[in-house]
FILO-388095 format. One record per residue: residue number from 1; residue in one letter; z negated, x, y negated of N, C-alpha, C, CB in turn. Coordinates in Angstrom, 1 decimal, always signed. Glycine has a CB too. Layout:
+-----+--------+--------+--------+--------+--------+--------+--------+--------+--------+--------+--------+--------+--------+
| num | residu |    n.w |    n.u |    n.v |   ca.w |   ca.u |   ca.v |    c.w |    c.u |    c.v |   cb.w |   cb.u |   cb.v |
+-----+--------+--------+--------+--------+--------+--------+--------+--------+--------+--------+--------+--------+--------+
| NUM |      a |      Z |      X |      Y |      Z |      X |      Y |      Z |      X |      Y |      Z |      X |      Y |
...
+-----+--------+--------+--------+--------+--------+--------+--------+--------+--------+--------+--------+--------+--------+
This chain:
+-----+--------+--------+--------+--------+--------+--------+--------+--------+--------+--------+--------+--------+--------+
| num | residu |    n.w |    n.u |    n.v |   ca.w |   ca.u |   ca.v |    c.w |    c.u |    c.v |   cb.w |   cb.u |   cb.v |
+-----+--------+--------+--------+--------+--------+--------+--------+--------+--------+--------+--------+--------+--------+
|   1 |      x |  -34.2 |  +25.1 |  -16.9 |  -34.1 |  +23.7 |  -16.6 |  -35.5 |  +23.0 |  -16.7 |  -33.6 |  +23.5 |  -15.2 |
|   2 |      x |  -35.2 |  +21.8 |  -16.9 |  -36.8 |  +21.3 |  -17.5 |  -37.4 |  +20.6 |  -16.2 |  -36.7 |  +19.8 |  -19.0 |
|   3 |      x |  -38.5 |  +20.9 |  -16.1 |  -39.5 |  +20.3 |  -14.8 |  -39.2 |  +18.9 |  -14.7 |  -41.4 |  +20.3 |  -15.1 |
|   4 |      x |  -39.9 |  +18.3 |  -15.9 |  -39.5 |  +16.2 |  -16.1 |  -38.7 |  +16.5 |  -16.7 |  -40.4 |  +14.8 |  -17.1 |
|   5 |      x |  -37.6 |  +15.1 |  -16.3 |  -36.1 |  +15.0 |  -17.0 |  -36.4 |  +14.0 |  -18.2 |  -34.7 |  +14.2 |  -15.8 |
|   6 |      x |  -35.8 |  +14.2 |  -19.3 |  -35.6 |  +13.4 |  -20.0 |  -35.2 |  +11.9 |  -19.7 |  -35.1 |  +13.9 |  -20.5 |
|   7 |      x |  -35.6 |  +10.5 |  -20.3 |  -35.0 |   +9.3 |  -19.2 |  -34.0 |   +9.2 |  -19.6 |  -35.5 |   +7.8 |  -18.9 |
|   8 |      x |  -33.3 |   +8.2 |  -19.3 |  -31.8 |   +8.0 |  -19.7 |  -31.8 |   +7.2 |  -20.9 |  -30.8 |   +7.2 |  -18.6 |
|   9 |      x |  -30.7 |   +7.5 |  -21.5 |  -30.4 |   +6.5 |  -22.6 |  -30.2 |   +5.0 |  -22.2 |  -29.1 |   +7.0 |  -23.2 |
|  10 |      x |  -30.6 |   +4.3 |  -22.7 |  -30.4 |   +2.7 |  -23.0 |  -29.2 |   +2.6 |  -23.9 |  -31.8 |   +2.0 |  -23.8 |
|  11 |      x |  -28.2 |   +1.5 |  -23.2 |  -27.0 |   +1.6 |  -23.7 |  -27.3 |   +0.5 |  -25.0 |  -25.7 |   +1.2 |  -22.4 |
|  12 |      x |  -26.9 |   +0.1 |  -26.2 |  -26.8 |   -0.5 |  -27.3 |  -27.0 |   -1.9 |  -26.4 |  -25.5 |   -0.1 |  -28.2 |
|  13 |      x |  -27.4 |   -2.7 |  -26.8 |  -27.6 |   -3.7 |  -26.5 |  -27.5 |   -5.1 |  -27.5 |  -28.6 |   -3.4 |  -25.9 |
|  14 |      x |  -26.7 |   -6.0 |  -27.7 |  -26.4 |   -7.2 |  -28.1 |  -26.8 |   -8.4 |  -27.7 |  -25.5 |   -7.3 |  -28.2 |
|  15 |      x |  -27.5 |   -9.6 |  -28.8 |  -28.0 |  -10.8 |  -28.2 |  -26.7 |  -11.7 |  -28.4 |  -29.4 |  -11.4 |  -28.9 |
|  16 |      x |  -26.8 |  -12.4 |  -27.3 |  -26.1 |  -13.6 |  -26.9 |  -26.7 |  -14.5 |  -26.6 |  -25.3 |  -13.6 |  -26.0 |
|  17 |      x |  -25.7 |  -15.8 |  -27.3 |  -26.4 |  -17.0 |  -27.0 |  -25.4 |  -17.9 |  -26.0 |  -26.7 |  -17.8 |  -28.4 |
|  18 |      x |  -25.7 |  -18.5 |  -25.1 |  -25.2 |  -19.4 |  -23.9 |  -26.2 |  -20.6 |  -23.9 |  -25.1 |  -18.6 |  -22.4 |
|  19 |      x |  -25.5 |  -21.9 |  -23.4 |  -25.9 |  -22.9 |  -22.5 |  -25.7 |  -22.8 |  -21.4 |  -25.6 |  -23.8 |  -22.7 |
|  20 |      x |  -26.7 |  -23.1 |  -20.4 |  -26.5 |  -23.6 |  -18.9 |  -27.1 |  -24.3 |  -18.8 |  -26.6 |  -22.9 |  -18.0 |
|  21 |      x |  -26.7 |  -24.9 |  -17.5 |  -27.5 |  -26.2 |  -16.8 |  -29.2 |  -25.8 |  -16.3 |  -26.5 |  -26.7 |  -15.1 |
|  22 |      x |  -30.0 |  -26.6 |  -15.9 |  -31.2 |  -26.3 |  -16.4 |  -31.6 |  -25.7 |  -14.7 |  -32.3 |  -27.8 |  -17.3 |
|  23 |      x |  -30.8 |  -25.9 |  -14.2 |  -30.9 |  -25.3 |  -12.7 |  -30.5 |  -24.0 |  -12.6 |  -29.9 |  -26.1 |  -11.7 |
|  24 |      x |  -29.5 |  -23.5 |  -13.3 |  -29.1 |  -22.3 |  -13.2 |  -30.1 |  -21.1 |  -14.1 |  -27.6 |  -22.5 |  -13.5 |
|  25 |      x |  -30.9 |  -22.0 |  -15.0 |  -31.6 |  -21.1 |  -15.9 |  -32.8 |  -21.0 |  -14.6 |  -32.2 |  -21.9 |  -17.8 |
|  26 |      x |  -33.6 |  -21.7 |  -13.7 |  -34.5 |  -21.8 |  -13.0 |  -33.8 |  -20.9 |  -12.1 |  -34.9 |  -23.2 |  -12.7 |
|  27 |      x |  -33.0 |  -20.9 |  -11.6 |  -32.3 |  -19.8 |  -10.9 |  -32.4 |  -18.5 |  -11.0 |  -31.4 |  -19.9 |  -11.1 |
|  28 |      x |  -31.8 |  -18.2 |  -12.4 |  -32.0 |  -17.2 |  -13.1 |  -33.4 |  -16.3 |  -12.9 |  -31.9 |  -17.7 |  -14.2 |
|  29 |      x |  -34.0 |  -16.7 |  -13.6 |  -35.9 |  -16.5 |  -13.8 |  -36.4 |  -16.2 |  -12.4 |  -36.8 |  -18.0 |  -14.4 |
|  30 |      x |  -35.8 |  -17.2 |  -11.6 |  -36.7 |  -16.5 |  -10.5 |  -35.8 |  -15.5 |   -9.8 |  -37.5 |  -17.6 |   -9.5 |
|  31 |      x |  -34.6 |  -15.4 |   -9.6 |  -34.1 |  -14.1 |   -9.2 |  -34.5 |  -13.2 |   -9.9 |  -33.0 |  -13.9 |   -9.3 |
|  32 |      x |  -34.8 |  -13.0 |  -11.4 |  -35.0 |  -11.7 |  -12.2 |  -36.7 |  -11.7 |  -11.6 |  -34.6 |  -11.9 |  -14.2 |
|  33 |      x |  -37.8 |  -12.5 |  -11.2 |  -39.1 |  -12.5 |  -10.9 |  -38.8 |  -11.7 |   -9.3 |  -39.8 |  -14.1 |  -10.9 |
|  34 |      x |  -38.0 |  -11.9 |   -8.6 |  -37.3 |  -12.0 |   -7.2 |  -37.2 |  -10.5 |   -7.3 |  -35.8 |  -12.9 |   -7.0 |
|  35 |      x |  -36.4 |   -9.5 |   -8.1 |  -35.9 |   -8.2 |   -8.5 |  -37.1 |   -7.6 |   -9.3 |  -34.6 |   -8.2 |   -9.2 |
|  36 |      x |  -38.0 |   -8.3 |  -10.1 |  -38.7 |   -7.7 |  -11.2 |  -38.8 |   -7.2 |  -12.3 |  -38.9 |   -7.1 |  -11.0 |
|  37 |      x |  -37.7 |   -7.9 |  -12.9 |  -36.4 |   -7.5 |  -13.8 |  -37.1 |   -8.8 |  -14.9 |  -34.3 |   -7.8 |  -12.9 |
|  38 |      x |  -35.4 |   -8.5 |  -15.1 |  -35.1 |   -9.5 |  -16.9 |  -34.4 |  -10.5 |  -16.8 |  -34.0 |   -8.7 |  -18.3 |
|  39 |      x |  -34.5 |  -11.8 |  -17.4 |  -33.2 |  -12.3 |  -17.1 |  -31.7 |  -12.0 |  -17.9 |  -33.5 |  -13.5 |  -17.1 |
|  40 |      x |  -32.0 |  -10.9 |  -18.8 |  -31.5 |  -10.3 |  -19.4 |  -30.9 |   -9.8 |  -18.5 |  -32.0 |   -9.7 |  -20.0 |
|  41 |      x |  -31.5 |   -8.9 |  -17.9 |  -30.9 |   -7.7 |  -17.0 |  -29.7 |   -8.0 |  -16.0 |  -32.0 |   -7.3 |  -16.1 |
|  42 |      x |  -30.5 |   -9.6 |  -15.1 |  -29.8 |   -9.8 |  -14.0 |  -28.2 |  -10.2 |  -14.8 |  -30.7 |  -11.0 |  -12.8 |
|  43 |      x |  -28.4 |  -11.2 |  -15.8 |  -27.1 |  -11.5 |  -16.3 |  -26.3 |  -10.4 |  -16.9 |  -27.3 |  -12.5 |  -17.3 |
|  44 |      x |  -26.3 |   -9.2 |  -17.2 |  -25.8 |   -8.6 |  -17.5 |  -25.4 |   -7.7 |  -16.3 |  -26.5 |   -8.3 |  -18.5 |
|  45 |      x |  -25.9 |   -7.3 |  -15.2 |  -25.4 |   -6.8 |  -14.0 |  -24.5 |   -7.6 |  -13.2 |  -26.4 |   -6.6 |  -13.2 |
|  46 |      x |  -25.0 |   -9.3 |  -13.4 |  -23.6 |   -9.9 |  -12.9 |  -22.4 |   -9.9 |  -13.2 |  -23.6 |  -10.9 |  -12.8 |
|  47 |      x |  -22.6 |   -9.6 |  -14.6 |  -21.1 |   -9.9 |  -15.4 |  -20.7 |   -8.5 |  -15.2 |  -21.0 |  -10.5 |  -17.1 |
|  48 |      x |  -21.3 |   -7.5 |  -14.9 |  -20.8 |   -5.8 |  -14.7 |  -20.4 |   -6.0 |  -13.3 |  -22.0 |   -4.4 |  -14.9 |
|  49 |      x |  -20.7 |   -6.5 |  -12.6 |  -20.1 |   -6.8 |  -10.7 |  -18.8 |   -7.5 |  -11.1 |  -21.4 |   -8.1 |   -9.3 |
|  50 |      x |  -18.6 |   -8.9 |  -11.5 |  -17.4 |   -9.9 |  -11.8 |  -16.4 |   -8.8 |  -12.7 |  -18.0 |  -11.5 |  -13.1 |
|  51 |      x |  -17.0 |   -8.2 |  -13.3 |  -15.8 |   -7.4 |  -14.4 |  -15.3 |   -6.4 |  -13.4 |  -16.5 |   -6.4 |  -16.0 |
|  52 |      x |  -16.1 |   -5.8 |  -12.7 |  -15.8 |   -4.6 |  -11.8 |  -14.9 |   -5.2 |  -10.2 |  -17.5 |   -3.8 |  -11.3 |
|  53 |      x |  -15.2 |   -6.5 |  -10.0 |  -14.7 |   -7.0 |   -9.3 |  -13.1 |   -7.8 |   -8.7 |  -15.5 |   -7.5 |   -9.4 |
|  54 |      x |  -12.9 |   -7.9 |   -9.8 |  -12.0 |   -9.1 |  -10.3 |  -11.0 |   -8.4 |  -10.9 |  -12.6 |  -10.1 |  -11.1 |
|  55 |      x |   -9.8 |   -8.4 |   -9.8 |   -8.8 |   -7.6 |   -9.9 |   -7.8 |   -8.6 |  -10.8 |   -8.2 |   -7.2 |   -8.3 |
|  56 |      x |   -8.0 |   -9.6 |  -11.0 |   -6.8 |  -10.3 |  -11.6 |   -7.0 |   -9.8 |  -13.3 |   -6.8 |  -12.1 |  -11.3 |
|  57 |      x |   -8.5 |  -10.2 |  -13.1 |   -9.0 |   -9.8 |  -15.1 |   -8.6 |   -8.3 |  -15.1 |  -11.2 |   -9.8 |  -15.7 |
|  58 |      x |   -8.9 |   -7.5 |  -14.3 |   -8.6 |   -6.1 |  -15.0 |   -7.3 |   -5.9 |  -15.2 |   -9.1 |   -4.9 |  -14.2 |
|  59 |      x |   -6.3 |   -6.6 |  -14.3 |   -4.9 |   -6.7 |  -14.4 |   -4.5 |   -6.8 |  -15.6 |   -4.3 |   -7.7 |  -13.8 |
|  60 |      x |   -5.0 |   -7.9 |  -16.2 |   -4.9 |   -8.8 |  -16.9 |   -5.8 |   -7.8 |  -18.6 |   -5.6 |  -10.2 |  -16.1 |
|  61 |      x |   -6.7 |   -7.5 |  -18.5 |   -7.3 |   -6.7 |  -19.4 |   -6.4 |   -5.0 |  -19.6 |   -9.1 |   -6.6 |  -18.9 |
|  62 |      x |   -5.8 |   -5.3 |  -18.2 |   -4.6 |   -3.3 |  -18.9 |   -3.9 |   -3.7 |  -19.7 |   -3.0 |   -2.3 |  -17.8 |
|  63 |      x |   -3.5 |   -5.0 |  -19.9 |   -2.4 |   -5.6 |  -21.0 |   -3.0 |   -5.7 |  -22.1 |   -1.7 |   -7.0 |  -20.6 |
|  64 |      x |   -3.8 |   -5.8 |  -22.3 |   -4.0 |   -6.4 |  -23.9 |   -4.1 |   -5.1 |  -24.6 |   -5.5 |   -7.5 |  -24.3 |
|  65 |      x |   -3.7 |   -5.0 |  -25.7 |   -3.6 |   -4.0 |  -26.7 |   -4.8 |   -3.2 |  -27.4 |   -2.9 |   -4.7 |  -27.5 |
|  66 |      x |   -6.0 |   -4.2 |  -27.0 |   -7.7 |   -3.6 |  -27.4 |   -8.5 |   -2.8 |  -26.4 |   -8.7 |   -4.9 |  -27.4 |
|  67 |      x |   -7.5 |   -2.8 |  -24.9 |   -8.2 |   -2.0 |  -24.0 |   -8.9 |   -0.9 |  -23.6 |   -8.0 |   -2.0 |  -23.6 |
|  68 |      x |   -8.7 |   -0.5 |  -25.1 |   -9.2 |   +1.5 |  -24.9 |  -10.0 |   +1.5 |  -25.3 |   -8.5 |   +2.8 |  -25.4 |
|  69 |      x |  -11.2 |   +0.8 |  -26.3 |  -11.7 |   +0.8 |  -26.1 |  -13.2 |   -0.1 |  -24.9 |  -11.3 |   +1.0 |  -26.9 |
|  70 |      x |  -12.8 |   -1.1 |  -24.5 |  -13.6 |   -1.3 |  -23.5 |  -13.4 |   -0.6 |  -21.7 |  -13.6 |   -2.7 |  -23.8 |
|  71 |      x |  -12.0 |   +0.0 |  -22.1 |  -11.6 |   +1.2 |  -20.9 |  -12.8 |   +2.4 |  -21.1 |   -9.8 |   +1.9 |  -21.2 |
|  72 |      x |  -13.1 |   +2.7 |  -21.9 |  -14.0 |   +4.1 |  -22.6 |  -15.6 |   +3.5 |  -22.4 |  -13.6 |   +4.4 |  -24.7 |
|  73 |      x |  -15.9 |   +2.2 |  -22.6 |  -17.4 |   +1.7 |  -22.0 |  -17.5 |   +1.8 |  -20.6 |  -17.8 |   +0.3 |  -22.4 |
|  74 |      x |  -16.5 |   +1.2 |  -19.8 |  -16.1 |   +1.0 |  -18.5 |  -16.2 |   +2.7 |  -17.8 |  -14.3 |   +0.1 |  -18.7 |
|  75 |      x |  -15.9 |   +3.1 |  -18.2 |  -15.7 |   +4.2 |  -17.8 |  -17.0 |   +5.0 |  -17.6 |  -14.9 |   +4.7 |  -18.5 |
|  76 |      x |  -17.6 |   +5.4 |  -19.1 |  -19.0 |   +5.3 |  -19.1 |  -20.4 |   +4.8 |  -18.4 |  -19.0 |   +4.9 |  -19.9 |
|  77 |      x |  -20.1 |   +3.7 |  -18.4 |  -20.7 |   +3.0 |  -17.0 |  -20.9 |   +3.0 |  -15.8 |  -20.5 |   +2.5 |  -16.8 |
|  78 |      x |  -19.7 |   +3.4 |  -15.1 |  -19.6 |   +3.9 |  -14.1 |  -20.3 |   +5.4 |  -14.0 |  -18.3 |   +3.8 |  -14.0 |
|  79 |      x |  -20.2 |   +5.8 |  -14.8 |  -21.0 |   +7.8 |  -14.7 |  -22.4 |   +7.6 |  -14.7 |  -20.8 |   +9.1 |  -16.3 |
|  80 |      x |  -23.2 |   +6.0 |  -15.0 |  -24.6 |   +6.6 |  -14.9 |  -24.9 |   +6.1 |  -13.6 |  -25.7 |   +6.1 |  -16.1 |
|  81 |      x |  -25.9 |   +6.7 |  -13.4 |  -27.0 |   +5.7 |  -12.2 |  -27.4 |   +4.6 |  -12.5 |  -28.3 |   +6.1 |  -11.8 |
|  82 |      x |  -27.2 |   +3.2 |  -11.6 |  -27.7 |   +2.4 |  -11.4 |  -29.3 |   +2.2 |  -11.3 |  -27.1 |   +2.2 |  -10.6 |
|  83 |      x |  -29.5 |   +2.6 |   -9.7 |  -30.8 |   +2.5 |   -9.8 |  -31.4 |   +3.5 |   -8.7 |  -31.2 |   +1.1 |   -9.7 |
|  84 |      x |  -32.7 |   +3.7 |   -8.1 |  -32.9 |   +4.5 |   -7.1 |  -31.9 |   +4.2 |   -5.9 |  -34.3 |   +4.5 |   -6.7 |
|  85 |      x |  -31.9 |   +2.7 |   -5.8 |  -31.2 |   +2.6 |   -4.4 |  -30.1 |   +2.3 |   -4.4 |  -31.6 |   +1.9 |   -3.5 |
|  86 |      x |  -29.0 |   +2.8 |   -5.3 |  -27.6 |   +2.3 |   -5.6 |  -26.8 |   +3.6 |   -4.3 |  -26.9 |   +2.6 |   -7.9 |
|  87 |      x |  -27.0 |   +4.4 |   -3.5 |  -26.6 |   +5.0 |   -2.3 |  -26.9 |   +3.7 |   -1.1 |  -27.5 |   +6.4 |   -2.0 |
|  88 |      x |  -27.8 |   +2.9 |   -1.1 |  -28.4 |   +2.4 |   +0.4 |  -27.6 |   +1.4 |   -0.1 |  -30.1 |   +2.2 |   +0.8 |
|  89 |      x |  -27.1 |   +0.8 |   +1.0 |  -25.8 |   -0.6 |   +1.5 |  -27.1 |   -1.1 |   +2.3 |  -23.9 |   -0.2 |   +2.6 |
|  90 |      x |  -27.0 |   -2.7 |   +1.3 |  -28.3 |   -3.2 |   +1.6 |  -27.3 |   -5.2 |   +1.6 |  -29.8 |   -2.5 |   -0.1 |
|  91 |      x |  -26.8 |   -5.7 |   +2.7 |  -26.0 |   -6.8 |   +3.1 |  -26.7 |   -7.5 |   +2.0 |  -26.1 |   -7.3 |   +4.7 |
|  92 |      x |  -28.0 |   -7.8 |   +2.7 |  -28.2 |   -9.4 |   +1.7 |  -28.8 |   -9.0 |   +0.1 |  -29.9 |  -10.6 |   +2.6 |
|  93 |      x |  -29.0 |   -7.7 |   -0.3 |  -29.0 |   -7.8 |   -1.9 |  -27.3 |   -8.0 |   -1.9 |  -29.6 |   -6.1 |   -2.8 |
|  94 |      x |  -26.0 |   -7.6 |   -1.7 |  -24.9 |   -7.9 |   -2.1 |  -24.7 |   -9.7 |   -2.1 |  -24.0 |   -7.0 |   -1.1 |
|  95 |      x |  -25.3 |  -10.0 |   -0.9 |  -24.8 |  -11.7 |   -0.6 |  -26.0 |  -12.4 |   -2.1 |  -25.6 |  -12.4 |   +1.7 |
|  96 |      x |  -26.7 |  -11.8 |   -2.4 |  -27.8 |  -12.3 |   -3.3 |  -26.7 |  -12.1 |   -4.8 |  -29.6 |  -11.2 |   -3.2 |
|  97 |      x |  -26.2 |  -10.8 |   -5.3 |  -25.2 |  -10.3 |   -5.9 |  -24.3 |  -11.6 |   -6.1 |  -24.6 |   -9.0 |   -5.1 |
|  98 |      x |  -23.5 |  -11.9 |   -5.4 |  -22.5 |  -12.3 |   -5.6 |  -22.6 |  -14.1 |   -5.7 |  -21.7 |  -11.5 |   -4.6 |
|  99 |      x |  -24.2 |  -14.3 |   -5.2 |  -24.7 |  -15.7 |   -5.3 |  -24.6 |  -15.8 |   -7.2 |  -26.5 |  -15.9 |   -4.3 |
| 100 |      x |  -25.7 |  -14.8 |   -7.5 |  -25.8 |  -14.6 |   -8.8 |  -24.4 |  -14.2 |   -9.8 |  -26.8 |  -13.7 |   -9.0 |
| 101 |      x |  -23.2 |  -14.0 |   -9.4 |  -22.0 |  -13.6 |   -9.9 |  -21.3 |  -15.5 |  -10.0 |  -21.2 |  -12.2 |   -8.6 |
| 102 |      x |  -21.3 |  -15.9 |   -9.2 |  -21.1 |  -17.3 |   -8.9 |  -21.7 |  -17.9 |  -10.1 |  -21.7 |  -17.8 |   -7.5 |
| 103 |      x |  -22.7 |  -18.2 |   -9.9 |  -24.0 |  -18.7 |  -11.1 |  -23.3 |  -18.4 |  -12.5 |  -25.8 |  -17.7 |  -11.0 |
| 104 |      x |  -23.2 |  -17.2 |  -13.1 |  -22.6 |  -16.8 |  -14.5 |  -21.8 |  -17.3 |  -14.4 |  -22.2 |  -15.6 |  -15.0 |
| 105 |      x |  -20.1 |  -17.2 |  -13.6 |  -19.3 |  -18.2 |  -13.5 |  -19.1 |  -19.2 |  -14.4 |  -19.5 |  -18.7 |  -12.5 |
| 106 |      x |  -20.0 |  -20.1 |  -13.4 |  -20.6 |  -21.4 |  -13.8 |  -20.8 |  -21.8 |  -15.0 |  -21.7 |  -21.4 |  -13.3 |
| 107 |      x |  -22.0 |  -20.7 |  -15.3 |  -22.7 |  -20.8 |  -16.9 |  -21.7 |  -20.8 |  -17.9 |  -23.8 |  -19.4 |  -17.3 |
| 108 |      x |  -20.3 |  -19.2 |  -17.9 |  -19.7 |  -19.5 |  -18.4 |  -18.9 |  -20.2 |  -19.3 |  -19.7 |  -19.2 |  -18.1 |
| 109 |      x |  -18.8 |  -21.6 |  -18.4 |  -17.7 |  -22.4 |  -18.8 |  -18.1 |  -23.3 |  -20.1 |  -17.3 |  -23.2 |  -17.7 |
| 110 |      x |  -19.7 |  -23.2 |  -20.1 |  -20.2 |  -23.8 |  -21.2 |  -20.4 |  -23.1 |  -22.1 |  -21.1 |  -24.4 |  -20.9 |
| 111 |      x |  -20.0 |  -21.7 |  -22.2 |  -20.4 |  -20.9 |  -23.7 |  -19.2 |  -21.2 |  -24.8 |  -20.6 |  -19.1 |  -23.5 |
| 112 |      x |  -18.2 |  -21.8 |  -24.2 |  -16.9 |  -21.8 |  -25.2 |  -16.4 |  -23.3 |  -25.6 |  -15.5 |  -21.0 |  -24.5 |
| 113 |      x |  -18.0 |  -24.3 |  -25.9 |  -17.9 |  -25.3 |  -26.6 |  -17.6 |  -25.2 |  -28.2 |  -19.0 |  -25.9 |  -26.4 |
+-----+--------+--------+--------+--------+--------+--------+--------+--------+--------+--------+--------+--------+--------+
């Protein structure tokens, strides 16, 4: 067994483009300054909480006929580690979580002009 672990793989990663309101980008930035992060990052953890969250979409995503494959990412996902402190139940990172889950929401509605 090896002394240092090898790090983890970095999953494939794709650019997206969105509009949001100029509040929610200010938002953004400083939560990811807030965490230490990306604003990459944080938006991409929100939408993995909302997807993980949201019993009606996954309802709704068993039905469609494309699902085996993003069932097989989903899945995957779930098997790695988060982060050091993904064991510790930590109230106001969740209430912070789900402020920022709100926010994408939001942003959403403007990517399908």
């Amino acid at each position: 067994m090896a002394i240092i672990k090898a790090p983890p793989k970095q999953p494939k990663s794709v650019t997206i483009q969105a509009r949001v309101e100029e509040s929610v980008k200010t938002q953004l930035d400083q939560y990811a300054k807030f965490i230490d992060s990306t604003p990459s990052y944080v938006i991409t953890e929100a939408l993995k909480i909302l997807f993980k969250r949201d019993d009606e979409f996954k309802a709704w995503l068993g039905q469609q006929p494309s699902n085996g494959k993003i069932q097989s990412l989903q899945e995957a996902d779930s098997k790695r580690p988060r982060n050091a402190n993904e064991g510790r139940t930590n109230t106001t990172r969740h209430a912070r979580e789900h402020s920022v889950i709100t926010t994408a929401c939001l942003a959403s509605d403007e990517t399908h002009e």
